[in-house]
C-alpha positions as CSV (number, residue, x, y, z in Angstrom):
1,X,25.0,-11.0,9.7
2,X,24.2,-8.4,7.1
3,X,24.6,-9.3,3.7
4,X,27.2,-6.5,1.5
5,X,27.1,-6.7,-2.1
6,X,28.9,-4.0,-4.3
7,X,26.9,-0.9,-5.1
8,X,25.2,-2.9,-7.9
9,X,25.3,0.5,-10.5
10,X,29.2,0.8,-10.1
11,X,29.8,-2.8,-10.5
12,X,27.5,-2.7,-13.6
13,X,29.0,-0.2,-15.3
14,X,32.3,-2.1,-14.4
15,X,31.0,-5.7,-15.9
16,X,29.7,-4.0,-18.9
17,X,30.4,-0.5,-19.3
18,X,29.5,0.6,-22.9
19,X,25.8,-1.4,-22.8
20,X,23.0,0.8,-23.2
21,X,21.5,1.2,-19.8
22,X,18.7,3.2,-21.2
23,X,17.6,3.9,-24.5
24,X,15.0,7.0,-25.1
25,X,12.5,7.6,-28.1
26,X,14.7,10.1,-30.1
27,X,17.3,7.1,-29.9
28,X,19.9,8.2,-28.1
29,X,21.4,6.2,-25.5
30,X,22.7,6.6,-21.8
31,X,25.3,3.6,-21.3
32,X,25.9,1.8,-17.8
33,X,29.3,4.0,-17.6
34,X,27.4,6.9,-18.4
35,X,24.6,6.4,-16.0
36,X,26.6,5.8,-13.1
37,X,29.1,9.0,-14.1
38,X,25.8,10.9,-14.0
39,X,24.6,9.5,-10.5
40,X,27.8,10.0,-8.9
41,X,28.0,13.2,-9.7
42,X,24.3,14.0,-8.8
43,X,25.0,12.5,-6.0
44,X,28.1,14.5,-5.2
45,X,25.6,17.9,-5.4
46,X,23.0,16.6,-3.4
47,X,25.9,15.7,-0.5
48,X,26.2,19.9,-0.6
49,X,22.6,20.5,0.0
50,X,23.2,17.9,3.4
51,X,21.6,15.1,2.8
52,X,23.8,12.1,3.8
53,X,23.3,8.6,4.7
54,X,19.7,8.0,6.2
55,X,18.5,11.5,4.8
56,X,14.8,10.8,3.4
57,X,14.5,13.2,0.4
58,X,11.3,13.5,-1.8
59,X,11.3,13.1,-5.5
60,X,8.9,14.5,-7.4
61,X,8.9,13.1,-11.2
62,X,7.2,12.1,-14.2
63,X,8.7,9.9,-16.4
64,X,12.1,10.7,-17.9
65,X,15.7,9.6,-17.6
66,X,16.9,12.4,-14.9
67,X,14.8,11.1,-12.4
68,X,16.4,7.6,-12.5
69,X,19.7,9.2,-12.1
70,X,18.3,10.8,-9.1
71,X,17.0,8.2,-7.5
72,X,20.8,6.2,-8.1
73,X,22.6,9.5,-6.8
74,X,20.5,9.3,-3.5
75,X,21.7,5.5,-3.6
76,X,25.3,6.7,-3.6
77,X,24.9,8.8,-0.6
78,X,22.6,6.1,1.5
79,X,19.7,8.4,1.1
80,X,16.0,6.9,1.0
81,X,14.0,8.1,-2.0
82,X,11.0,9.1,-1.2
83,X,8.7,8.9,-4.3
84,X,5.9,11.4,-4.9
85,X,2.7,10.7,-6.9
86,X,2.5,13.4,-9.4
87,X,-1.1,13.1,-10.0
88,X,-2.0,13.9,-6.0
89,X,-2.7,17.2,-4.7
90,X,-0.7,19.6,-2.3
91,X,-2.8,18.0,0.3
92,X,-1.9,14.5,-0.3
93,X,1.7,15.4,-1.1
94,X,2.2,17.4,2.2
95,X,0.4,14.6,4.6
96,X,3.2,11.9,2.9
97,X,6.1,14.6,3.4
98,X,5.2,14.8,6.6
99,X,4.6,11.6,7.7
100,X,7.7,10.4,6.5
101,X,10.4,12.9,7.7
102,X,11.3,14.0,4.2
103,X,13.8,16.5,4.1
104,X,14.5,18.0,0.9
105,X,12.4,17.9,-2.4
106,X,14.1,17.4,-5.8
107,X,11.5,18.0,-8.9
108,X,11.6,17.4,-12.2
109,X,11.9,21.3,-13.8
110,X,8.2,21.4,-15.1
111,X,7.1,20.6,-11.6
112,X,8.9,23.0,-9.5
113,X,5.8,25.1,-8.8
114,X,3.7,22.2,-7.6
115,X,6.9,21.5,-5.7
116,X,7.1,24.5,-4.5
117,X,3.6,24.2,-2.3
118,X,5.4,21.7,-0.4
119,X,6.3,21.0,3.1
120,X,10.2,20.4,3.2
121,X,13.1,22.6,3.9
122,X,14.7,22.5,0.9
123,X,13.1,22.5,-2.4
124,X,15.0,22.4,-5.8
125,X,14.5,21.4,-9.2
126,X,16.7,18.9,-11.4
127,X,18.5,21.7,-13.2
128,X,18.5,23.7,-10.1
129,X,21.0,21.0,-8.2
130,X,22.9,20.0,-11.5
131,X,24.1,24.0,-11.4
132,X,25.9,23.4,-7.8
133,X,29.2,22.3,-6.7
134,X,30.1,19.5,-5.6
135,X,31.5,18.2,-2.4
136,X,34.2,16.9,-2.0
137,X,33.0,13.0,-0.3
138,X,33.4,9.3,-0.3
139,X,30.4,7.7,-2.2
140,X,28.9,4.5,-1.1
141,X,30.9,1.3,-2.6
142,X,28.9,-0.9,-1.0
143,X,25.4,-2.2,-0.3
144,X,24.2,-3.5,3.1
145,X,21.1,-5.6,1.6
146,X,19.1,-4.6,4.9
147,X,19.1,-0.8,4.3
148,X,16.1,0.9,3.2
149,X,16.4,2.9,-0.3
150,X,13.0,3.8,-1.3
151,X,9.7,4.1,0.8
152,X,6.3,4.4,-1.4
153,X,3.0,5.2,-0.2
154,X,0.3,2.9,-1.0
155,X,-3.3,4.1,-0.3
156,X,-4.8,3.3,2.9
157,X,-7.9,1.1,2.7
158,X,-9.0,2.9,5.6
159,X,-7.6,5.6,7.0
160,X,-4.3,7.3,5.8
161,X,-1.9,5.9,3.4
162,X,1.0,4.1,4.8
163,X,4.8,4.5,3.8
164,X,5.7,1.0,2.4
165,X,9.7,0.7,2.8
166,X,11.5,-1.1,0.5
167,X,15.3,-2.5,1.3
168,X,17.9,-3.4,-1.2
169,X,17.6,-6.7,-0.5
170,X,13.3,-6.8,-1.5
171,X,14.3,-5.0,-4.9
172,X,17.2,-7.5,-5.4
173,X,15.1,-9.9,-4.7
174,X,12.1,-9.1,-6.8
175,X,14.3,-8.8,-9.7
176,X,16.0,-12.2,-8.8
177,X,12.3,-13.7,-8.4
178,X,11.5,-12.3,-11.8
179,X,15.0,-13.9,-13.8
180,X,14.0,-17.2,-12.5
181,X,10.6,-17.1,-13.6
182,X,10.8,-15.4,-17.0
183,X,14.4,-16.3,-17.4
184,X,17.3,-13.7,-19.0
185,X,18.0,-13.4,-22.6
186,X,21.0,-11.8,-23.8
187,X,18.6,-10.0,-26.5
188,X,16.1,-8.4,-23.8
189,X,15.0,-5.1,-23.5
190,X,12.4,-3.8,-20.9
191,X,9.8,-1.5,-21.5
192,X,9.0,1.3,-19.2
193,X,6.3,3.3,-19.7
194,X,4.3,2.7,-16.0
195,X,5.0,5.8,-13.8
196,X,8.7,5.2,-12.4
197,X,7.0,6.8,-8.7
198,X,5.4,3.6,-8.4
199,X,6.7,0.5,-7.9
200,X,6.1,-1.3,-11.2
201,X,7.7,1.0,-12.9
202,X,10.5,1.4,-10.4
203,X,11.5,-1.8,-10.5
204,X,12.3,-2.5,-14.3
205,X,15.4,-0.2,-13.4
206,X,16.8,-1.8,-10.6
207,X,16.3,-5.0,-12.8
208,X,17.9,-3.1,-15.8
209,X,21.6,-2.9,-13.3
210,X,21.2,-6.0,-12.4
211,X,20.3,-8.1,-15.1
212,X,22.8,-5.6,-17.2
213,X,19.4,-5.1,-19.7
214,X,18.9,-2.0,-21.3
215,X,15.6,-0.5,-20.6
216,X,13.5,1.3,-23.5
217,X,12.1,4.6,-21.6
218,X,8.8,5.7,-22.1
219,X,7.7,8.9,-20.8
220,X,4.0,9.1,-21.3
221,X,2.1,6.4,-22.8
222,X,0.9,6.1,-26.4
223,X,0.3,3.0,-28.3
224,X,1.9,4.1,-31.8
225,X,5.4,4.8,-29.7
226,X,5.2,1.4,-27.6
227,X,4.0,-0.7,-31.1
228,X,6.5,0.7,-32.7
229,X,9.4,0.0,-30.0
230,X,8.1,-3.8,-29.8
231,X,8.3,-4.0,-33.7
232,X,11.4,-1.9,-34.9
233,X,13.4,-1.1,-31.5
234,X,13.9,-4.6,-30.2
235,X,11.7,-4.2,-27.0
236,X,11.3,-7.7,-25.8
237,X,9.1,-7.4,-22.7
238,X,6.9,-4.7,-21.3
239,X,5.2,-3.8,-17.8
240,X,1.7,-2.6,-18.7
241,X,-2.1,-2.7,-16.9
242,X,-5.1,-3.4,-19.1
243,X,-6.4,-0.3,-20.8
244,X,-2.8,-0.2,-22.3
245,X,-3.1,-3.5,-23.6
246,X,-6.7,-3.0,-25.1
247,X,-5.3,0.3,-26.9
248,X,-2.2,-1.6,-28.2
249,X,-4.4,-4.7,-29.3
250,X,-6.9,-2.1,-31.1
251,X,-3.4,-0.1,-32.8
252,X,-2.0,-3.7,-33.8
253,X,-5.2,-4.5,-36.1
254,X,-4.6,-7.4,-38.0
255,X,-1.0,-7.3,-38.0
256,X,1.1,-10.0,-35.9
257,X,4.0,-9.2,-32.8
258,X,8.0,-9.9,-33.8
259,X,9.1,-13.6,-33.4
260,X,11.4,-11.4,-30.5
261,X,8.9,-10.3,-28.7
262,X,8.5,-12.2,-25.3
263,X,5.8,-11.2,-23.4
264,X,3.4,-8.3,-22.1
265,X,3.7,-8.2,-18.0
266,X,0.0,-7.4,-16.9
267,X,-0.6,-6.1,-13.5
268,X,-2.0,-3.3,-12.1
269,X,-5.7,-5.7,-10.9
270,X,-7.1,-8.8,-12.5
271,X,-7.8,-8.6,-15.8
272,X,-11.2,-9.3,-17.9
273,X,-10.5,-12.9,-19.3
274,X,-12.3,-12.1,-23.0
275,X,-9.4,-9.4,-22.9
276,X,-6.9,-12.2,-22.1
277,X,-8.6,-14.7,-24.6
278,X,-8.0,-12.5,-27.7
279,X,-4.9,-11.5,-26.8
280,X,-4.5,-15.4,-27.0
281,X,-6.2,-16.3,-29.9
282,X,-4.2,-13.9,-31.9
283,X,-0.8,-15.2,-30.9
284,X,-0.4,-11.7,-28.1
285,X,1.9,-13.3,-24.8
286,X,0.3,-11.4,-22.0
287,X,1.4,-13.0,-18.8
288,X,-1.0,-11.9,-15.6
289,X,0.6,-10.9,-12.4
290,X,-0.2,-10.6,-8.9
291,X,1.7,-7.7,-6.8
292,X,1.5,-4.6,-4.5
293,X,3.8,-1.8,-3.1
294,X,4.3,-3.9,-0.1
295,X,5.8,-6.7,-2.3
296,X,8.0,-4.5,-4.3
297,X,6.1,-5.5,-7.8
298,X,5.0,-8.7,-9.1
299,X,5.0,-11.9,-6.4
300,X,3.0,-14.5,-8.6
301,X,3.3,-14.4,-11.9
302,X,2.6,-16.8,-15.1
303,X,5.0,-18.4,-16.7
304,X,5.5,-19.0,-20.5
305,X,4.9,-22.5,-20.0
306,X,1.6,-22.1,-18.5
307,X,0.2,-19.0,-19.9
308,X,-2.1,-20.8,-22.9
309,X,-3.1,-23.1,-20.5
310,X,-3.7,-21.0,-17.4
311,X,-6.1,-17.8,-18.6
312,X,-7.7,-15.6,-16.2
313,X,-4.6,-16.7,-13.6
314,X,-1.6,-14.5,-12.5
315,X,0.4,-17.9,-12.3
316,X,2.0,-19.3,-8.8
317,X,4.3,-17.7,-6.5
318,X,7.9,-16.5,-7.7
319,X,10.9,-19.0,-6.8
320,X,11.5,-17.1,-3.5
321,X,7.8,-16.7,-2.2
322,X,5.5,-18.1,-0.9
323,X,1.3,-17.6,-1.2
324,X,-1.2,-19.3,0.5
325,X,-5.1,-18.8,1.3
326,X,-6.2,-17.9,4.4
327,X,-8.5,-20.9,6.3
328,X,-9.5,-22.5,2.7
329,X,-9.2,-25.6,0.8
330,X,-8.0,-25.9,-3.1
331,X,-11.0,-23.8,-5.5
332,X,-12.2,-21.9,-2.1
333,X,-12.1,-18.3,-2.1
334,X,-10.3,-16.3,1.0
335,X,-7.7,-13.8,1.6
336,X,-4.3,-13.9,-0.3
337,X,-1.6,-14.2,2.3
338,X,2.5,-13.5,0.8
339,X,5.7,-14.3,2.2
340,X,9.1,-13.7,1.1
341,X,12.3,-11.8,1.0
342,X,10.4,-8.9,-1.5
343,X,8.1,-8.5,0.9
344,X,8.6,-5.2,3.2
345,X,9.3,-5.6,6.0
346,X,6.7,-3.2,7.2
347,X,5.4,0.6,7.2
348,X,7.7,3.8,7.8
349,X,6.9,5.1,11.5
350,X,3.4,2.8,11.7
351,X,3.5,-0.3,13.9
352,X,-0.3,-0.1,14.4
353,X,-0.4,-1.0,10.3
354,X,2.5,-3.1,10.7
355,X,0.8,-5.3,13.4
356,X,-2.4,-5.7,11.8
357,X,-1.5,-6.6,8.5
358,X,1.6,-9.2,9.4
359,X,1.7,-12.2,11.0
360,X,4.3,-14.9,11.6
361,X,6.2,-13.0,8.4
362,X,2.9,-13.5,6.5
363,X,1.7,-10.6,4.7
364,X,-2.6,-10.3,4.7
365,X,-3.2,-8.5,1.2
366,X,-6.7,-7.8,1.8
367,X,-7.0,-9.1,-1.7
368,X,-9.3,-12.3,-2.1
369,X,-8.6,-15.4,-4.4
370,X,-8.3,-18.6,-4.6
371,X,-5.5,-21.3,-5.4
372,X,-6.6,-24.4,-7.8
373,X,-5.3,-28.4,-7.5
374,X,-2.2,-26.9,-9.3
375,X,-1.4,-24.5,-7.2
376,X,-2.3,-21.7,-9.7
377,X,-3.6,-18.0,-7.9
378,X,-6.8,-16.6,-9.4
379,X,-7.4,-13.1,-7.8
380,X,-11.4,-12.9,-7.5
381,X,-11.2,-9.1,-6.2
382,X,-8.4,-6.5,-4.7
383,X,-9.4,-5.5,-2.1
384,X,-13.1,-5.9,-1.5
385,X,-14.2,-2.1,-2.5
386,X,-10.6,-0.8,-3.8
387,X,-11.3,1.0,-7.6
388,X,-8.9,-0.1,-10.2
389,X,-8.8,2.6,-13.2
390,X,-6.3,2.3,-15.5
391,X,-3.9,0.9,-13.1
392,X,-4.5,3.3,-10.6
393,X,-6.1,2.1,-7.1
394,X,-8.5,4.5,-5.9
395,X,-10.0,3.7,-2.0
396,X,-13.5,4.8,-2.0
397,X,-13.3,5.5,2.1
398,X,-11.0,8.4,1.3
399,X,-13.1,9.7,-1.6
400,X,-16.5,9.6,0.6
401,X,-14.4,11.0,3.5
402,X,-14.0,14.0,1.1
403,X,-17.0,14.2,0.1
404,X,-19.1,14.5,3.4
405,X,-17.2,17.7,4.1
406,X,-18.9,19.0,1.5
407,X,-21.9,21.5,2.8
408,X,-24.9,19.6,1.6
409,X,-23.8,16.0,1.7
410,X,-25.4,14.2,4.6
411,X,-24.2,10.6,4.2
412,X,-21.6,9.4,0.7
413,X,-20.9,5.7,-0.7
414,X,-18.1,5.5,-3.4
415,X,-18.5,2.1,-5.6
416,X,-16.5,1.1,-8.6
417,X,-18.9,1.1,-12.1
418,X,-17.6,-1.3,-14.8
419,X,-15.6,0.7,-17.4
420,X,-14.6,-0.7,-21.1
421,X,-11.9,1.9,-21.3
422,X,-10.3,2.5,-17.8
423,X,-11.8,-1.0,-16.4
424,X,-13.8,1.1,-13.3
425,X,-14.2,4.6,-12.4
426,X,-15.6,5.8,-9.5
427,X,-19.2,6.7,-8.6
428,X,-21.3,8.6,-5.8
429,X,-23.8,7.8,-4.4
430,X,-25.4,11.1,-2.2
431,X,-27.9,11.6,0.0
432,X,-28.2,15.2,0.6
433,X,-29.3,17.4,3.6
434,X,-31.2,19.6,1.0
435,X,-33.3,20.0,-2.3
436,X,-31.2,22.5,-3.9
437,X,-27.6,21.1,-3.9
438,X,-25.5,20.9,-7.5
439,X,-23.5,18.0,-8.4
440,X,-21.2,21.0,-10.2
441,X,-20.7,22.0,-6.5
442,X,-19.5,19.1,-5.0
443,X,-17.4,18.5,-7.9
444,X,-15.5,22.0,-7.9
445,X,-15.4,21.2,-4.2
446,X,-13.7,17.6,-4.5
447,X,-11.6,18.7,-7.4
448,X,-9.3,21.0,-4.7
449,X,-8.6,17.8,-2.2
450,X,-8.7,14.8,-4.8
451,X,-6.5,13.8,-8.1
452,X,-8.3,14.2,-11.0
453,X,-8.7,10.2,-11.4
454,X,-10.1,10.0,-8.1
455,X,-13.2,12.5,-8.6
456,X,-16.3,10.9,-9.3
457,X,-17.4,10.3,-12.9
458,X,-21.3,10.8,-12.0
459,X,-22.9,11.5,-8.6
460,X,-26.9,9.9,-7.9
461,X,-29.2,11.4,-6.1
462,X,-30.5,9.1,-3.4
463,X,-32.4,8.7,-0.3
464,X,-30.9,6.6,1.9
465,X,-27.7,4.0,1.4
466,X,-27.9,0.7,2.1
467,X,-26.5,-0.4,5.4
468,X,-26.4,-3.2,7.6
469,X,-27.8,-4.4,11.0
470,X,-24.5,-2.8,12.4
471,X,-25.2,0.1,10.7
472,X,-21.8,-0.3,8.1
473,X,-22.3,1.2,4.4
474,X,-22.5,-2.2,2.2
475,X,-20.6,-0.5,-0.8
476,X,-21.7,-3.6,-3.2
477,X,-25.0,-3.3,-2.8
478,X,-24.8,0.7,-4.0
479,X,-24.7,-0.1,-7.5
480,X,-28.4,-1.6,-7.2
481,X,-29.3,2.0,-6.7
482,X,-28.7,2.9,-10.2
C-alpha cells in the first residue's frame, strides 16, 4: 500500500503561511505562502510547455531562490527534476541528458547559452517560462511517498556516472532522520550555501517545508557573508565541507560563535582531525557526517552529545538506518554497508549498477571504515582512489580516460596530492610515447572534456607506472613517483 501525504509545500504554507521560507542576503524574504504561490504558478507554465506527470526535465542552476521554486513547480506537476552540475562540460551534460530521458531544459538566465549546447527538445530559461501562459490544470494535492522527484548523477567510479533516483519518501526520510538526531528548535535557521544541484544542498529545502524552518540562502560562498549570517542574521545550523570551515575559522580570528549558534554540518569526505581539534578547542560545534547521493545526504551523523567526545568520527547511523562493516569485527577496517528508507532505491535505467552495488536492501558504498565498541563510524577513505577537493568528488578513472586520448600520452594514473586549501587536487602521472610532448598541450586538450576542478594541477614526467602482477595501475603507489 502506497503511503499519500499532502503535497508537503501546500500544506506548509497552510500550517504556517506568513514564516519566512527563505531569507536572501539583501534581506528580503519569500514566506511559505509566497513560495508555494510562486511554484504553483511555475508550475502552471511549465504544464504549457507539456511536461506532465512522469516528464523528466533538466535544471540547470547555480544557487538562487528561482531555482528552488522550480524544482517545487515540477513537484506540482509530478515531474522528476533532473539536476545538472553547472561546473561540467557540454560533454558531461549531454551524456546525463541523454541517459536519463530528459525532456526539456529550464536554466537559470545567465546560463542559457551553456544551455543552449544541450541535448533536449525544449530549452528555456527562467524568465523565458515566467513570460508564458498558463494552463489551465489540476496541480498535484497529494504525494505518493514512492514516486520519484529528483534523480542526481553521482560519478561513476568506473565507467559512466549513474542517475541516482531519489523518491519522496528517501527525502522525507532524510529530513525525518536528521530532526531526530539534531532535534528541531523553534529558533532554527538553515544555512545553504552547498550547490542546491547536489544533494547536500538540496536537501536543506525539502527539510525547510517540512520542518516549517526558514532557510538563509547563500548563493556563492564567502566567509565574511556566512560569519556574518551566523552572528547577526540568526543562522543556527549550516551544511559546509572543510575548506569552508578552515576559511570561516581563519575569518573568525579570535572572536567566539553566538550562544545561538548550534552546529556546523561537515560532510563532503572525512575531515583532517587537527582541523576538527581546533574547531574544538575554541568552543566551534562541527559535527562530521557520513553521506552520498545514493543516500539522499547525511546517513551517520554526530550528535551534540557525542561530538567533544567522539573527534575524527561522523557519529552512528540516523534513527532510521542502519550501517554495518562488511566481514569485520569492532576497530577492523572494511567496506561501509547502509540501509534504510533514504537510501535509493537504485539507478535510473541501470540494473547492471543496481545489481552490483545492492544486496539484500544493503547498499556497498565502496567507502572503507571502521565501527568502534560504541558503535561509532570512522570513515578511513571514500572510495579507495576517489579525489575529494573542496567537496567535490573527482574519479581519477574518468580523468586518465581523458587523458590517454590525448596524442602523446601512452599510459595515465590520476592520484589525489594532499592539499591545505582544497584538501586534494588531482595529479598526473604520464608516460609519454615521445620526447617532445608539452604538459600546456595536454592541458588545453583536457580543459575541452573536463570541469575546471577536475583538470590536473601538475602533470610528471615518468617512465613507467607502477602496476601489478595482474597488470592493474596501483594508483597509491603513484605518489612515490614524486
Amino acid at each position: 500500500m502506497a503511503e499519500i501525504i499532502p503535497h508537503w509545500l501546500t500544506k506548509q504554507a497552510f500550517l504556517s503561511p506568513n514564516q519566512s521560507a527563505i531569507e536572501l542576503v539583501d534581506g528580503s524574504t519569500i514566506t511559505f505562502r509566497e513560495l508555494k504561490e510562486k511554484s504553483q504558478e511555475f508550475a502552471k507554465k511549465l504544464a504549457k510547455l507539456g511536461i506532465k506527470k512522469g516528464s523528466h526535465v533538466g535544471v540547470l542552476s547555480n544557487n538562487n531562490s528561482t531555482m528552488i521554486v522550480v524544482i517545487h513547480a515540477l513537484s506540482y506537476l509530478g515531474a522528476v527534476a533532473v539536476l545538472l552540475n553547472t561546473r561540467l562540460t557540454t560533454e558531461e551534460l549531454n551524456y546525463q541528458i541523454r541517459d536519463s530521458k530528459v525532456m526539456a531544459v529550464i536554466s537559470e538566465d545567465a546560463l542559457l547559452e551553456q544551455a543552449k549546447k544541450l541535448d533536449a527538445n525544449i530549452v528555456m530559461s527562467f524568465s523565458e517560462v515566467t513570460k508564458r501562459i498558463k494552463e489551465k490544470i489540476e496541480l498535484v494535492e497529494e504525494i505518493n511517498l514512492d514516486d520519484p522527484f529528483t534523480i542526481i548523477y553521482t560519478s561513476g567510479t568506473t565507467g559512466f556516472p549513474k542517475g541516482v533516483i531519489h523518491t519522496y519518501g528517501n527525502h522525507w526520510w532524510s529530513a525525518i532522520g536528521s530532526a531526530l538526531n539534531l532535534g528541531l528548535s523553534e529558533t532554527d535557521k538553515w544555512l545553504a550555501v552547498l550547490p542546491y544541484f547536489h544533494v547536500g544542498g538540496l536537501s536543506i529545502f525539502i527539510k525547510s517545508v517540512i520542518y516549517g524552518m526558514p532557510v538563509y540562502l547563500v548563493e556563492k560562498f564567502n566567509e565574511q557573508i556566512v560569519l556574518d549570517a551566523i552572528v547577526n542574521r540568526g543562522v543556527t545550523i549550516a551544511s559546509v565541507v572543510t575548506v569552508m570551515v578552515q576559511r570561516i575559522m581563519d575569518s573568525l580570528g579570535e572572536n567566539q560563535f553566538p550562544n545561538h549558534f548550534r552546529c556546523m554540518l561537515l560532510g563532503g569526505g572525512p575531515a583532517p582531525v587537527p582541523l576538527l581539534e581546533k574547531a574544538s578547542e575554541r568552543n566551534i560545534p562541527v559535527f562530521q557526517s557520513f553521506g552520498m547521493t545514493e543516500t539522499s545526504s547525511q546517513i551517520v551523523t554526530l550528535s551534540p552529545r557525542d561530538a567533544l567526545q567522539k573527534i575524527g568520527s561522523a557519529g552512528k547511523a540516523l534513527f532510521p538506518a542502519q550501517i554495518q562493516i562488511k566481514d569485520s569485527a569492532p576497530n577492523e577496517i572494511g567496506e561501509i554497508l547502509v540501509k534504510g528508507p533514504m537510501v535509493t532505491k537504485g539507478y535510473f535505467n541501470n540494473d547492471v549498477a543496481y545489481e552490483s552495488s545492492f544486496t539484500d536492501g544493503w547498499l556497498s558504498t565502496g567507502d572503507l571504515g571502521y565501527v568502534d565498541e560504541e558503535g561509532f563510524l570512522f570513515v578511513v577513505d571514500r572510495r579507495k582512489d576517489l579525489i575529494i577537493s573542496g567537496g567535490e568528488n573527482i574519479y581519477p578513472s574518468e580523468i586518465e580516460s581523458v587523458l590517454s586520448g590525448f596524442e602523446g600520452v601512452k599510459e595515465v594514473g590520476i592520484a589525489g596530492k594532499s592539499d591545505e586549501y582544497w584538501g586534494q587536487v588531482p595529479v598526473a602521472f604520464v608516460v609519454p610515447t615521445k620526447a617532445n610532448i608539452q604538459k600546456s598541450d595536454i592541458l588545453l586538450y583536457a580543459e575541452e572534456k573536463l570541469a575546471k576542478y577536475k583538470l590536473p594541477k601538475e602533470i610528471h614526467f615518468v617512465e613507467s607506472l607502477p602496476r601489478n602482477a595482474s597488470n592493474k595501475l596501483v594508483r597509491n603507489k603513484l605518489l612515490d613517483l614524486l
